[in-house]
N, C-alpha and C positions, 0 to 999 in steps of 0.2 A: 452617711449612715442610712442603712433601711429603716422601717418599721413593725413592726406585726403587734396586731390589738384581740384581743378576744370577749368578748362581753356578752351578759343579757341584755344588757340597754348602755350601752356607749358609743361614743365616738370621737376621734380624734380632729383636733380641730385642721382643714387643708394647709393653713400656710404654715403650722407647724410640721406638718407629714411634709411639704413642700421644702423643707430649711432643714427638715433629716436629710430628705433626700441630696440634699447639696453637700452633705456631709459635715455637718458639726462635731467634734471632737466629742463634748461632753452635752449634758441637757438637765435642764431643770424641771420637777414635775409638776404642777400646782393642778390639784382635784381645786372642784366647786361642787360642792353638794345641795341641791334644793332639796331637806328633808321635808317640805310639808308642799307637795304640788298643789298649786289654785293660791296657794297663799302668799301672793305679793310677788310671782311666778320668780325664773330661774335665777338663783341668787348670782350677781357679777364683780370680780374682782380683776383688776386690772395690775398686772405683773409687768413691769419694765423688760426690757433687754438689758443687760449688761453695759456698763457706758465704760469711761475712761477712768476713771475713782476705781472701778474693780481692777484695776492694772491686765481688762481683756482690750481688744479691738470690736469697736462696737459694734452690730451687726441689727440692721432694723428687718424683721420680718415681714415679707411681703406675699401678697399671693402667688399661686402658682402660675408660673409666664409670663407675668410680671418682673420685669427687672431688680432688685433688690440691691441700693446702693451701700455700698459699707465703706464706713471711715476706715483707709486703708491702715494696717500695718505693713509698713516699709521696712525691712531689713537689707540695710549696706553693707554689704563684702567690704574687704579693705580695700586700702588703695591698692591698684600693681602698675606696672610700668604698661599693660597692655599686651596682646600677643606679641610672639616673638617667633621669628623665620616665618616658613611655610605653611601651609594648614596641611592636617591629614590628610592620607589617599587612605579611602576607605574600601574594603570588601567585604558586603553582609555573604554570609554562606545560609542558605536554609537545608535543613532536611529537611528531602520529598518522599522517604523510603515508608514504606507499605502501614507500619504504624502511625505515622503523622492520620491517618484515616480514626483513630481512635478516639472517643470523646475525652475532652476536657471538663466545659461546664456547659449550663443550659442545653441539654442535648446537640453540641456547636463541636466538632472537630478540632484536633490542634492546629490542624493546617488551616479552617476556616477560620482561626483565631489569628494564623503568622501571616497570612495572606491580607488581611485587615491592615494587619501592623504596617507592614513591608508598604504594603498601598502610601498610608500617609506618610511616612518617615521617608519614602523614594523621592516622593513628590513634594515633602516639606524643603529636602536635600536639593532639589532639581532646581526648586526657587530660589533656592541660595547659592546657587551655580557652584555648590559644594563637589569633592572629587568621589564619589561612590557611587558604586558596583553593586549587583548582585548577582552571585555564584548559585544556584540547584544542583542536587543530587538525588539520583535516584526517583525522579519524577517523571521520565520516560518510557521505562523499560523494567520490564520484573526480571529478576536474576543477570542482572548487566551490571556489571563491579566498573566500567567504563563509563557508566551513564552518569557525565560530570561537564556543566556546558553554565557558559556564560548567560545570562537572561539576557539581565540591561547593564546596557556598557556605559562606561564612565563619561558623563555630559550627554544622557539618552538625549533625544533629538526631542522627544515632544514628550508633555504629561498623557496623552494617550498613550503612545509603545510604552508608557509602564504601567499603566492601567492593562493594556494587553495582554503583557511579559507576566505580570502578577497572576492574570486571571484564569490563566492554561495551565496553572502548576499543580497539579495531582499527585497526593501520598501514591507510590505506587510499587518500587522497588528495592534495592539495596543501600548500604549505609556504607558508601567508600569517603569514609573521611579521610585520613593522610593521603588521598588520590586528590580530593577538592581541597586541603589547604596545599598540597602541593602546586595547585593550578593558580590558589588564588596568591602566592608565593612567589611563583612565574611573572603573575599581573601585576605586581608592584613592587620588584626590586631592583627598579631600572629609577625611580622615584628617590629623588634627593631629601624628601621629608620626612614626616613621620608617617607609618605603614601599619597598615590596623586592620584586623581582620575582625569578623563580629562570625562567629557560630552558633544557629540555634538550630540544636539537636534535641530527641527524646530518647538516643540510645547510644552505645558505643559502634564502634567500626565493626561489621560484617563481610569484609573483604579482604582480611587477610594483613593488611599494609596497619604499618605502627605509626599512630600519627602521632607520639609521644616523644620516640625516636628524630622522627623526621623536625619537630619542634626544637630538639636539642643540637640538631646539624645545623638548622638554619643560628643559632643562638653563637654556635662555633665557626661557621663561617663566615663572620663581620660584618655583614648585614645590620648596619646601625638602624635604630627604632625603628624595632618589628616587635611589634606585641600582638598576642591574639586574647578573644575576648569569648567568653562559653556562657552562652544562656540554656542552661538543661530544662525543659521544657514538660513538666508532669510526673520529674525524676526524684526520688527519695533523696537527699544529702548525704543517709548515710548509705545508701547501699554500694556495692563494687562498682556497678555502672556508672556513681556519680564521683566515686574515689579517681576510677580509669579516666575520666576527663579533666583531672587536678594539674596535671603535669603540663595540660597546653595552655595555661594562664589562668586569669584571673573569671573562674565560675560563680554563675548565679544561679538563684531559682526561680520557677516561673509555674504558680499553677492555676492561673488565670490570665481572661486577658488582659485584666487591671495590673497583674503582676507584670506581663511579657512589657506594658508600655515601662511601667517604673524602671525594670530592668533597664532596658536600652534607652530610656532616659537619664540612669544615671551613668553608662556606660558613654552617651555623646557628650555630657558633660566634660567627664574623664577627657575625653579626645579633644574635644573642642575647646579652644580657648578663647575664642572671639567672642559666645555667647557671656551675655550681660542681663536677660530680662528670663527672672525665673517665676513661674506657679506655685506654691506650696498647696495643691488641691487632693483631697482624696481620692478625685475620679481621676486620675492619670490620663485618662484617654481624653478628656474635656478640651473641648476648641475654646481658645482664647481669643478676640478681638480686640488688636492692639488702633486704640485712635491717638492722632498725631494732633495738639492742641496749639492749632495756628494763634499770632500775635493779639488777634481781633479778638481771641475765643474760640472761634470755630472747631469744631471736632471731625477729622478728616481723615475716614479708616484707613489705615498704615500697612498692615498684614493682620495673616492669621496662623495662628501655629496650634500643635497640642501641649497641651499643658506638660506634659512629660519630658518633652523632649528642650525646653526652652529655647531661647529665640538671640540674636541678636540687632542690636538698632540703636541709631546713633546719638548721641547724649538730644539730650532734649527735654522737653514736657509733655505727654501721653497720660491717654484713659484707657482703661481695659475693662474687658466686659468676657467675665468668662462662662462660659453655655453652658452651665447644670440646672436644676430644679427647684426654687427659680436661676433664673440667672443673678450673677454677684454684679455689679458693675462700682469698678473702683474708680473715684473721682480722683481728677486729674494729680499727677505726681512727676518729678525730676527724677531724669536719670544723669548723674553729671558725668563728667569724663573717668575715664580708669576705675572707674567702681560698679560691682553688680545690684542690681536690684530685683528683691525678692517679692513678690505678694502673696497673701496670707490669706487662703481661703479659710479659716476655722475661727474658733472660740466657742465661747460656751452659748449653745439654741437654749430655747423655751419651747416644751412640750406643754400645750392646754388639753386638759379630759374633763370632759363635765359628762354626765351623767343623771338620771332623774330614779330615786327609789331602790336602785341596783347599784352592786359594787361594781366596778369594771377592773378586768385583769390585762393590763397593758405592759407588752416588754420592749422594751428600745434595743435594739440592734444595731450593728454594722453594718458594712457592703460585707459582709460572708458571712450574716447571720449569725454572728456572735454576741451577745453582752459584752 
């Protein structure tokens, strides 16, 4: 959650603005009013955090930059038997056509926003010697219904060439979608597993070709698991452009880039089976630090993922430490065999306002400046 405060004489206290910022669900408010200043000066009352008697996850506030440990809530999936066959091949598709240049939020581009994405999710993907691809269109050439080419190929050789790959991609052209799932079609039906194609667009096809059509051939010509995935990107739900892209699978929507990680967060889940170590955080895009908590004690950093996308790692004992405002760091926990584990970034913060003589008008928000 954000903050916004307005006052003649107030202020909100840091570690509370600090513990909005990490996004707390809900918030308590507790004014102190010194009505008589000089006399016996600011009056002080001490307000708890929430413990386990409230049936929350307790959450101790700390200052900002300061790591803030929280007695974890653990939520366990059931048990299951574990993955089963092969893992996905995957093909993210981006449009590069001449709107992806249009702002989203914070005066940031859509493209400046997928290109973010694409960066860590490539290179999350690369460390996990996972099998995906990414497809561009229309990122070459203005008025070229052709301009459809592979970036980074499957097992890119180093996390630079996808740092490269990603960083040359400019909104610039047309929108031949049935031309680039066709391609990315090509690239994964020779693959005996499951075949997964991920699309983030902000319009329908420009070029002529039915990628709707072309959806329903491959559906009819036995091609076992083939599914495609639509992240429509700044697109209304209900207008014709976002109806036109119902037919090529299962769409989302995306009108941030808090939205675009959760999307394709929940989208790898979908895909992924092997994944076992999830975030429940507000900031979707939040880097988590998994440590690995050797026999002795010792805490001995393991990986790092985003919180969006979750992780997998082998049964064991681990801390995490995941990087918002302040930082959360959850004390050690089991992950045992064949079941997922969830962490629980929320519950209910405590907002302090004190003020001296004056009312103070404070409103709590979210990350989109809502109530």
């Amino acid at each position: 959650m954000g903050m916004k405060g307005r006052s003649k004489a107030g202020w909100v206290c840091g570690a509370a603005a600090a513990l909005l910022a990490a996004g707390a669900a809900a918030a308590q408010t507790k004014m102190i009013f010194d009505s008589e200043k000089g006399k016996g000066g600011e009056k002080e009352e001490v307000v708890r955090p929430p413990g386990p008697d409230d049936g929350l996850s307790p959450t101790v506030i700390g200052k900002a930059g300061k790591p803030t440990e929280a007695d974890l809530e653990v939520v366990y999936g059931e048990e299951t038997a574990g993955p089963q066959g092969p893992p996905p091949k995957v093909q993210v598709i981006v449009d590069g056509s001449g709107s992806m240049a249009e702002m989203l939020e914070e005066d940031k581009t859509k493209m400046y926003f997928a290109k973010r994405l694409l960066s860590r999710y490539l290179i999350e993907q690369w460390k996990e010697k996972a099998e995906v691809s990414l497809r561009v269109y229309g990122a070459r050439r203005t008025k070229d219904c052709s301009d459809d080419y592979r970036a980074v190929n499957f097992r890119a050789r180093s996390l630079d060439e996808i740092a490269r790959k990603v960083a040359v991609i400019e909104p610039t052209g047309k929108t031949p979608i049935a031309k680039s799932i066709k391609s990315a079609y090509d690239d994964l039906k020779t693959y005996d597993g499951p075949k997964r194609i991920v699309l983030f667009t902000d319009g329908q096809e420009t070029c002529g070709g039915d990628p709707c059509e072309l959806v329903k051939k491959f559906e009819e010509s036995g091609v076992l698991d083939m599914k495609v995935y639509v992240v429509a990107i700044g697109m209304d739900p209900n207008s014709d452009e976002a109806k036109g892209l119902a037919c090529l699978g299962d769409v989302s929507f995306a009108d941030s880039e808090a939205d675009m990680h959760e999307q394709l967060g929940q989208i790898q889940n979908q895909m992924s089976k092997s994944n076992n170590l999830f975030v429940d955080n507000p900031d979707p895009t939040a880097s988590v630090v998994v440590y690995k908590i050797e026999a002795n004690g010792n805490r001995i950093p393991f990986k790092t993922f985003t919180a969006a996308f979750g992780t997998a790692v082998p049964p064991g004992v681990y801390a995490a430490e995941v990087k918002v405002e302040p930082p959360f760091l959850f004390r050690p926990f089991e992950v045992p065999p064949r079941r997922s584990v969830t962490l629980k970034v929320k519950g209910k913060g405590l907002i302090e306002v004190r003020f001296v003589k004056a009312l103070a008008s404070v409103e709590v928000l979210n990350r989109e400046d809502k109530l």
